[in-house]
C-alpha positions as CSV (number, residue, x, y, z in Angstrom):
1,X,-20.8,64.5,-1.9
2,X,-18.0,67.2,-0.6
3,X,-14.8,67.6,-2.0
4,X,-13.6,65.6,1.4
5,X,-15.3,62.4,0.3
6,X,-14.2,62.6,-3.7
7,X,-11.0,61.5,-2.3
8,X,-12.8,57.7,-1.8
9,X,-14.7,58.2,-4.4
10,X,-12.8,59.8,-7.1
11,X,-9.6,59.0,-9.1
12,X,-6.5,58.5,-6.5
13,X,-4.8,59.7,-9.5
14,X,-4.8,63.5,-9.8
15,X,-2.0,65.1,-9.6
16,X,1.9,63.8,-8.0
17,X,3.0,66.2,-5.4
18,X,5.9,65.9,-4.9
19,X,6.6,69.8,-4.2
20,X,4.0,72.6,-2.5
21,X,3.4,75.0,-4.5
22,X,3.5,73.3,-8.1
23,X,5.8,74.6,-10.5
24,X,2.8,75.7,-12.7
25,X,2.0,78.4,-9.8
26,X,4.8,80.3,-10.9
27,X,4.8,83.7,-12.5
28,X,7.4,86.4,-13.0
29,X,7.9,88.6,-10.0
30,X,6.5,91.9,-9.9
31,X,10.2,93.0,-8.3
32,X,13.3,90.6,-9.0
33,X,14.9,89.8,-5.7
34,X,18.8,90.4,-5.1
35,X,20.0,86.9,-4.3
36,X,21.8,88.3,-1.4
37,X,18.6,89.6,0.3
38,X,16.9,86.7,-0.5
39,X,19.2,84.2,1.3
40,X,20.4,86.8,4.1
41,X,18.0,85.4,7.1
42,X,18.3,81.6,5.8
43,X,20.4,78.9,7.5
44,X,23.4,78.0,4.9
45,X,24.6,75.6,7.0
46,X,23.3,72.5,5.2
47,X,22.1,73.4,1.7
48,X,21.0,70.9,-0.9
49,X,22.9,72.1,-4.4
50,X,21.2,70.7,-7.5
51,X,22.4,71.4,-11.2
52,X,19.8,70.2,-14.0
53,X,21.2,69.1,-17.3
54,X,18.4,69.6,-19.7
55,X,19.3,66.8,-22.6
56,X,18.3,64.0,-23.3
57,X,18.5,61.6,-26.4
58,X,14.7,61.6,-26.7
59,X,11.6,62.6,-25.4
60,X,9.1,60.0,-23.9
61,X,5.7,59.9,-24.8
62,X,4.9,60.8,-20.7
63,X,7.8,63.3,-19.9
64,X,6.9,66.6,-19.1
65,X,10.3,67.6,-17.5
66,X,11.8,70.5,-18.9
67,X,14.8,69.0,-21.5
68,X,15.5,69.1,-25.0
69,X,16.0,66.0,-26.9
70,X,19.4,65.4,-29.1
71,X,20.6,68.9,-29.0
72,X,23.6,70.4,-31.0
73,X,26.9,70.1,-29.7
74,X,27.2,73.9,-29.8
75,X,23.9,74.7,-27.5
76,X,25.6,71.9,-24.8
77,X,28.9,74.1,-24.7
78,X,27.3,77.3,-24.2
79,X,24.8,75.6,-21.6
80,X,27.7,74.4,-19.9
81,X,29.7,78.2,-20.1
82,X,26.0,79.4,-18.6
83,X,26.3,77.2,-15.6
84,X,29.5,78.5,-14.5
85,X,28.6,82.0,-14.7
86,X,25.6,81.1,-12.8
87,X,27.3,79.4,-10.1
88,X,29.8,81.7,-10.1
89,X,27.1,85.0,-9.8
90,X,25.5,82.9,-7.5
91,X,28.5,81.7,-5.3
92,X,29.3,85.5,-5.2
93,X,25.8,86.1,-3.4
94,X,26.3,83.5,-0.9
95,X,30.4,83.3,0.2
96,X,29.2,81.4,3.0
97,X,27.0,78.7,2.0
98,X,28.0,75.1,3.2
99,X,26.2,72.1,0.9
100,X,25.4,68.8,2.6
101,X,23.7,66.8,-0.1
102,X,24.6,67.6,-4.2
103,X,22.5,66.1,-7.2
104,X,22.6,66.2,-10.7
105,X,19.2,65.8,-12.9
106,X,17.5,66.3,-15.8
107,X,16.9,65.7,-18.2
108,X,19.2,63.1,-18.1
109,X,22.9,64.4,-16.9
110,X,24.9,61.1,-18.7
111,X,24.0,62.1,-22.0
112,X,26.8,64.6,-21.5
113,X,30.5,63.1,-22.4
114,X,33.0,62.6,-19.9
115,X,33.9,66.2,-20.5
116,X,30.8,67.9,-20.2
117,X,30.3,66.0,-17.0
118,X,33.4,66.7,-15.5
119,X,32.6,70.4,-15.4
120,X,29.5,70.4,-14.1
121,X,31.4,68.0,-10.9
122,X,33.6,70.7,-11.5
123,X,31.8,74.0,-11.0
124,X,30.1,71.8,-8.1
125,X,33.3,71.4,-6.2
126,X,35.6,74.0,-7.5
127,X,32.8,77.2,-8.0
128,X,30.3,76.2,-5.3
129,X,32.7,74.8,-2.7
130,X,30.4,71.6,-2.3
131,X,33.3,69.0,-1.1
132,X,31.6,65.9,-3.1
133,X,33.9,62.9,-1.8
134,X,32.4,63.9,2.2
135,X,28.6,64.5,1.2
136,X,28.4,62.6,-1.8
137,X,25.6,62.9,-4.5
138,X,23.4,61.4,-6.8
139,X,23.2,61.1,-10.7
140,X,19.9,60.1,-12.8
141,X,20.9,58.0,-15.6
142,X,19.0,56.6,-18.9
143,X,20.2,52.9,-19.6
144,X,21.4,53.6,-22.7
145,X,23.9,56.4,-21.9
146,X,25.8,54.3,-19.0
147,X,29.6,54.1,-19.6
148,X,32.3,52.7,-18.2
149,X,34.2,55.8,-18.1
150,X,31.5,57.9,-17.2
151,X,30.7,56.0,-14.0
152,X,34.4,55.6,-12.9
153,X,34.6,59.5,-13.2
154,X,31.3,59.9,-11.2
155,X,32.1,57.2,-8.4
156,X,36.4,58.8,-8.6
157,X,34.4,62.6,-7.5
158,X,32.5,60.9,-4.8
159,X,29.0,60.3,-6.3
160,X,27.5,57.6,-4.2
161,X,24.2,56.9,-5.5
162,X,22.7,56.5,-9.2
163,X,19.1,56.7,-9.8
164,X,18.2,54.9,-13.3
165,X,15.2,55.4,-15.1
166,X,14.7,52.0,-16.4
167,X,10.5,52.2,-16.4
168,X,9.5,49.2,-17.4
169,X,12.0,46.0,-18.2
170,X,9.6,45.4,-21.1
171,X,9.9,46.4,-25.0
172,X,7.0,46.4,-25.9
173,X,5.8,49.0,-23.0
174,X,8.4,51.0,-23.6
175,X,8.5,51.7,-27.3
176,X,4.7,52.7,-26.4
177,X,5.4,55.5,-24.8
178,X,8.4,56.2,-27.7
179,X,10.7,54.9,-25.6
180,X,12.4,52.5,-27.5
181,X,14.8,50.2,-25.1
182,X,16.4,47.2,-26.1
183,X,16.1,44.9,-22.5
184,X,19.8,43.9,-23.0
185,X,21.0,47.5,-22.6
186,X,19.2,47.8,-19.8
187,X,21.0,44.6,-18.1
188,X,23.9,45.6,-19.2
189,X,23.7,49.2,-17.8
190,X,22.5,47.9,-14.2
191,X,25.9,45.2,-14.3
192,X,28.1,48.2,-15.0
193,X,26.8,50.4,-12.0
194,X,26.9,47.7,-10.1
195,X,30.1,46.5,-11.0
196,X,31.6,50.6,-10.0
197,X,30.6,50.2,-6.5
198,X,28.0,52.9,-5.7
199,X,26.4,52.7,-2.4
200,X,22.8,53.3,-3.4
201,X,21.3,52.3,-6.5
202,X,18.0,53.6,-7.0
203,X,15.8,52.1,-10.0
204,X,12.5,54.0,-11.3
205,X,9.4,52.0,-12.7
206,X,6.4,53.0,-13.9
207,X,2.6,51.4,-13.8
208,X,-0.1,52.0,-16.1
209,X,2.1,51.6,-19.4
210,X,0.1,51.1,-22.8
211,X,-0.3,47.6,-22.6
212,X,1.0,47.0,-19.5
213,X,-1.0,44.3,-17.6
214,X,-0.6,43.8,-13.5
215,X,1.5,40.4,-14.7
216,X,3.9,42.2,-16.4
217,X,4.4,45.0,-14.3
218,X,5.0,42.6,-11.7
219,X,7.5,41.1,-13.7
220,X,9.2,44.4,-14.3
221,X,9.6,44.5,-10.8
222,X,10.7,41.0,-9.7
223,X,13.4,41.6,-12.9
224,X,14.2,45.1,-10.7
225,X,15.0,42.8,-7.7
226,X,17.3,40.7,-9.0
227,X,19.8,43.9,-8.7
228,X,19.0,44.3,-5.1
229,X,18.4,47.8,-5.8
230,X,18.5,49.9,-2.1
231,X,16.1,52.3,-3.2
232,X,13.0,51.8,-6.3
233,X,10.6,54.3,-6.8
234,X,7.4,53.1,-8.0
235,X,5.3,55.3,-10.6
236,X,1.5,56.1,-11.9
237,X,2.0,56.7,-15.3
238,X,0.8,60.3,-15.8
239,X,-0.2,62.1,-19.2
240,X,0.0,65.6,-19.2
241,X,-0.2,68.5,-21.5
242,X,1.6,68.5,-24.5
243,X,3.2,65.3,-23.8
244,X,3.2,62.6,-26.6
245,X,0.7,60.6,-24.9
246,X,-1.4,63.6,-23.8
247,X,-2.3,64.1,-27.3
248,X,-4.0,60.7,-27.7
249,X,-7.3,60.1,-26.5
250,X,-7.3,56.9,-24.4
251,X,-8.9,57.0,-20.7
252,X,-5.4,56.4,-18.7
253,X,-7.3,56.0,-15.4
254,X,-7.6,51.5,-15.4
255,X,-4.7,49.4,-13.7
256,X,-2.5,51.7,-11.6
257,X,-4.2,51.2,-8.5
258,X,-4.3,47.3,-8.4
259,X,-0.6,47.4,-9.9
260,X,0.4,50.0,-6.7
261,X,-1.3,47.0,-4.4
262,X,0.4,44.1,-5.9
263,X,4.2,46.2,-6.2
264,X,3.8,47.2,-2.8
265,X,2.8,43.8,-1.0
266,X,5.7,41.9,-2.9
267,X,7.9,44.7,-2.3
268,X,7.3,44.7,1.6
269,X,7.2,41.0,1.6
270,X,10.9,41.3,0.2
271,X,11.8,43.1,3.3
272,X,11.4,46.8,1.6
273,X,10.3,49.7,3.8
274,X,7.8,52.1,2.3
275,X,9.0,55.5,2.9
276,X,6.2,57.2,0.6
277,X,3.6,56.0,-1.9
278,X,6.2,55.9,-4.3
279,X,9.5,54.9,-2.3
280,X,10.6,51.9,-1.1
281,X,14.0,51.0,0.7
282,X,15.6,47.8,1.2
283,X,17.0,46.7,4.4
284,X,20.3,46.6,3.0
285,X,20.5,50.1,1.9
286,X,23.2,52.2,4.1
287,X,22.0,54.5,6.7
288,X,21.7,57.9,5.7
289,X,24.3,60.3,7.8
290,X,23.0,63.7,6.7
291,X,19.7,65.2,5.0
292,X,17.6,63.0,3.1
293,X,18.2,63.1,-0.8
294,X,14.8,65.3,-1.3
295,X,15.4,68.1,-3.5
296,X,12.3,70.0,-2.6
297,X,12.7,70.8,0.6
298,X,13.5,74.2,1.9
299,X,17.5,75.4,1.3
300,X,18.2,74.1,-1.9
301,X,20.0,76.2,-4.9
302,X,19.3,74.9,-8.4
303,X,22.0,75.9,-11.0
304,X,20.9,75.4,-14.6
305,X,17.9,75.9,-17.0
306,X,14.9,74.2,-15.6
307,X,16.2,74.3,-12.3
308,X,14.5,75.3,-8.9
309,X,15.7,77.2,-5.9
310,X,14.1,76.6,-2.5
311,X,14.1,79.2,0.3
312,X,11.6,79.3,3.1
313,X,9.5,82.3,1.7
314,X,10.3,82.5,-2.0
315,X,10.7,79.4,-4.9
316,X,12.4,80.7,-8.0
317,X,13.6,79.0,-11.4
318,X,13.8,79.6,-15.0
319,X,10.4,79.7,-16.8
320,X,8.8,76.3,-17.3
321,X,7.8,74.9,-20.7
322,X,7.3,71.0,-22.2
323,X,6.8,71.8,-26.2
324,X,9.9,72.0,-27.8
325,X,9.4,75.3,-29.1
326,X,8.9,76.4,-25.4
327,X,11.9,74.7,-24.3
328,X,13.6,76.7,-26.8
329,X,13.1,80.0,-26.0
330,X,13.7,79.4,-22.8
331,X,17.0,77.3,-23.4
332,X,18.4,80.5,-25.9
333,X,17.4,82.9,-23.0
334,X,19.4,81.4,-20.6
335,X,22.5,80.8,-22.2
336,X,22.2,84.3,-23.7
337,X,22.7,85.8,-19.6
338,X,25.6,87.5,-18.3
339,X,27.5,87.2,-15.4
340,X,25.3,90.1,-13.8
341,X,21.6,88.7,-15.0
342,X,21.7,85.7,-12.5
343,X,22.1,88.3,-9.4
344,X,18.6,88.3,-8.5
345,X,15.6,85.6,-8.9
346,X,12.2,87.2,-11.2
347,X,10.5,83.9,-11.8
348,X,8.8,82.1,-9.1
349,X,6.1,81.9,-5.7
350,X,6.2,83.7,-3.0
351,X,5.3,82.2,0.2
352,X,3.4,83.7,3.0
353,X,3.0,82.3,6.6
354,X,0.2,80.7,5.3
355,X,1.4,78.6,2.3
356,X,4.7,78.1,4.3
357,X,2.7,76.0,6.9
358,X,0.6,74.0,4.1
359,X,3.9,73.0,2.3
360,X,5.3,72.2,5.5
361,X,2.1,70.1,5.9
362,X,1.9,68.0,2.6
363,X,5.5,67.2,2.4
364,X,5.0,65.9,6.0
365,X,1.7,64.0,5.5
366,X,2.4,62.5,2.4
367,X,5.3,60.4,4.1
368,X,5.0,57.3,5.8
369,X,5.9,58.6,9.3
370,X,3.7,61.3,8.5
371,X,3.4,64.6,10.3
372,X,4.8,65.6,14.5
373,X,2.7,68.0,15.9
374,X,5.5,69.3,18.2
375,X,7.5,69.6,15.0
376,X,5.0,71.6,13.0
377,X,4.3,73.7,16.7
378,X,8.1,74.3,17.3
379,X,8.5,75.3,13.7
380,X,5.3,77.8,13.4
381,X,4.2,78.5,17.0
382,X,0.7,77.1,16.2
383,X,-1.5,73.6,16.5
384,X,-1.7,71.6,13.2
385,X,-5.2,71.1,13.6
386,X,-6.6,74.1,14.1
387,X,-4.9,75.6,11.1
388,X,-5.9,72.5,9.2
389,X,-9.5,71.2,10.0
390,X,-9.1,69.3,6.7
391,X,-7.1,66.5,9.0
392,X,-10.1,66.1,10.5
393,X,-11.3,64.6,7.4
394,X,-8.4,62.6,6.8
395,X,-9.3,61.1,9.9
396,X,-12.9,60.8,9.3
397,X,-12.4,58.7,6.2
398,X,-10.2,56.5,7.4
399,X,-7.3,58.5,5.3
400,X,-5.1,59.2,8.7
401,X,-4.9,58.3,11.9
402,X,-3.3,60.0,15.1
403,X,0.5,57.9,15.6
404,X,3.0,58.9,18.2
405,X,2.9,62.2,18.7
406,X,1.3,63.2,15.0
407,X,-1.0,62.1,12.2
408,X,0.0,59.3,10.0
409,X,-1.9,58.3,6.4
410,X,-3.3,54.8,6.6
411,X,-2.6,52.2,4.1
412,X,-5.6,53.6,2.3
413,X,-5.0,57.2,2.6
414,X,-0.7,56.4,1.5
415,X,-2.5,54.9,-1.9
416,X,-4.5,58.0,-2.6
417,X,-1.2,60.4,-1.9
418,X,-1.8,62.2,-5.2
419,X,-5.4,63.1,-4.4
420,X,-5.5,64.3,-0.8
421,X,-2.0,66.1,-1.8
422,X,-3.9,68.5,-4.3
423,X,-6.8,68.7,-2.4
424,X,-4.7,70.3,0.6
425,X,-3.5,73.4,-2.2
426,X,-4.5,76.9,-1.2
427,X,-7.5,78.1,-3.4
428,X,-4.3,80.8,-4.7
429,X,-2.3,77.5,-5.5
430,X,-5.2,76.0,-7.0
431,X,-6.5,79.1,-9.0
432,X,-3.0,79.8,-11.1
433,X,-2.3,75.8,-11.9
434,X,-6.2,76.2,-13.9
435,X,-4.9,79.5,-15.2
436,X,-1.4,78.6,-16.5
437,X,-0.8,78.2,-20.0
438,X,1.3,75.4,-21.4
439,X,4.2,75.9,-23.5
């Protein structure tokens, strides 16, 4: 068997790829680059701006995000002080830059006060020039730090869509992944965003839960539904290094795939469009008028620890780590920068003409409208499939199949996303994500 047909045969399940090249592939630069030079022949017309807030009130047993659970009130303030010399070092680089979409993540941003969270909106609109009330932005939230006063100030500075992590509507699942979540804060957190108005409310779940059976993850998501959510973002439960669960032993690999089947066929039959395997949209969400809210695509600058920064030839952030220990050192290096040290980026992946055209590939594939040929020609001057006989494959298998103009993934290949994703990784991609070493 060839590493083509271990896609049917093996685990859909191997790694979520949600950005080309994985943040594991990262190493410090041999030469840090200016951040003027770096953006100087990039279009900063219609930038993503993304500030990470890594806090959060605890650590889930499957989180590998880089955050730091319940920290002091004096590492938040001098977090926050580090952000605005950031964006201020950084704004200095590019006087220019125009932002058409703005997020905040983490971590999770609302653990912040009403304080803390006004100054990062603050050093969005003020520092960065991002004019929040015309492009709007979105907010992850945890259930159980969702205010009244928090979400008036977020929907009064123009945020118009709040993504809630709400994983599974069910105690028992998630105090099993040391998660505990009383189902009544939940509720009441999804009445109060709904009750402020926000355009969009997106609600993450997650299938494959200790415990979890396909009944109850389908009652997660009919509870989900009765909030007529626009957007909800289905996901396989993962265990990774260093995570709580990923020191257990268990065999993870049983009831995602039947639980993806099920989701998906009452999701579609409640008049949801799948926009990727883990995306759904509902027919009453508004239409988007500017980029999509995808912060890894090309032009975005991340502010903040943890953060990433998207160019076409270069991907930069802090140093990556998931133990706490890890997290930090990193944390009490960044704070510890001056205005000066966040001039040039030293942490990251360069990207050749090679790895710019397989990015451009997965993050076109893995969609449900899949990948234009004339796009991928217009954009690189070459033919998709002859720099990519692996479609051939696809299409072989009964992964893809040619649709107007491109190659779309079939209902079979959408399901297995997160297996022909890494299998399309250069053998350089491939060869530092088995080399790096977890924190």
């Amino acid at each position: 068997m060839n590493e083509a047909e271990g896609l049917i045969a093996g685990s859909p399940y191997v790694g979520y790829a949600y950005s080309y090249p994985h943040k594991t592939a990262y190493r410090p630069l041999v030469r840090p680059v200016p951040l003027g030079s770096l953006w100087s022949a990039e279009s900063l017309s219609a930038l993503f701006l993304y500030i990470h807030v890594p806090f959060c009130g605890m650590r889930c047993g499957f989180c590998n995000l880089f955050t730091k659970a319940k920290p002091d009130v004096s590492l938040i303030r001098s977090y926050l002080e580090a952000v605005a010399r950031q964006a201020g070092r950084v704004r200095e680089s590019l006087p220019v830059a125009s932002f058409a979409r703005f997020a905040i993540g983490g971590g999770t941003p609302t653990y912040l006060d009403v304080a803390g969270l006004e100054s990062i909106l603050d050093i969005a609109e003020t520092t960065m020039g991002a004019d929040l009330r015309r492009i709007g932005g979105s907010v992850e939230v945890a259930p159980g730090t969702v205010t009244v006063e928090k979400l008036a100030l977020l929907r009064d500075r123009g945020i118009d869509r709040i993504s809630i992590g709400v994983e599974s509507f069910d105690e028992a699942e998630t105090a099993a992944v040391y998660r505990p979540q009383a189902a009544e804060t939940v509720e009441h957190a999804l009445g109060l965003i709904r009750s402020a108005g926000f355009p969009t409310l997106n609600l993450d779940l997650i299938y494959g839960l200790p415990g979890q059976s396909v009944e109850s993850w389908l009652g997660s998501v009919r509870k989900a539904l009765r909030y007529r959510p626009e957007e909800l973002f289905l996901y396989p439960l993962y265990v990774r290094p260093l995570t709580g669960l990923g020191k257990s032993r268990r065999d993870w690999d049983d009831l995602r795939l039947t639980c993806y089947r099920e989701a998906r066929s009452l999701l579609i039959g409640e008049g949801y469009a799948q926009v990727s395997m883990r995306m759904f949209r509902a027919p009453h969400a508004p239409e988007q008028s500017g980029p999509a809210y995808c912060c890894q695509d090309d032009g975005m600058v991340g502010l903040g620890c943890g953060a990433r920064s998207y160019t076409r030839g270069l991907h930069h952030a802090s140093e990556y780590a998931v133990g706490a220990r890890g997290v930090a050192e990193i944390l009490a290096d960044y704070v510890a920068r001056s205005f000066d040290d966040f001039g040039a980026a030293d942490f990251g992946f360069q990207l050749g003409p090679e790895e710019q055209r397989r990015r451009f590939l997965i993050q076109s594939l893995l969609t449900h409208d899949g990948l234009r040929f004339a796009a991928y020609t217009r954009r690189f001057g070459t033919d998709a499939s002859d720099d990519f006989p692996e479609l051939e494959d696809c299409c072989r298998l009964g992964l893809a199949a040619s649709s107007q103009g491109g190659l779309a993934l079939t209902d079979p290949g959408l399901e297995r996303s997160d297996a022909i994703g890494p299998w399309l990784y250069s053998r350089e991609v491939r060869a530092r994500m088995e080399d790096y070493s977890w924190r």
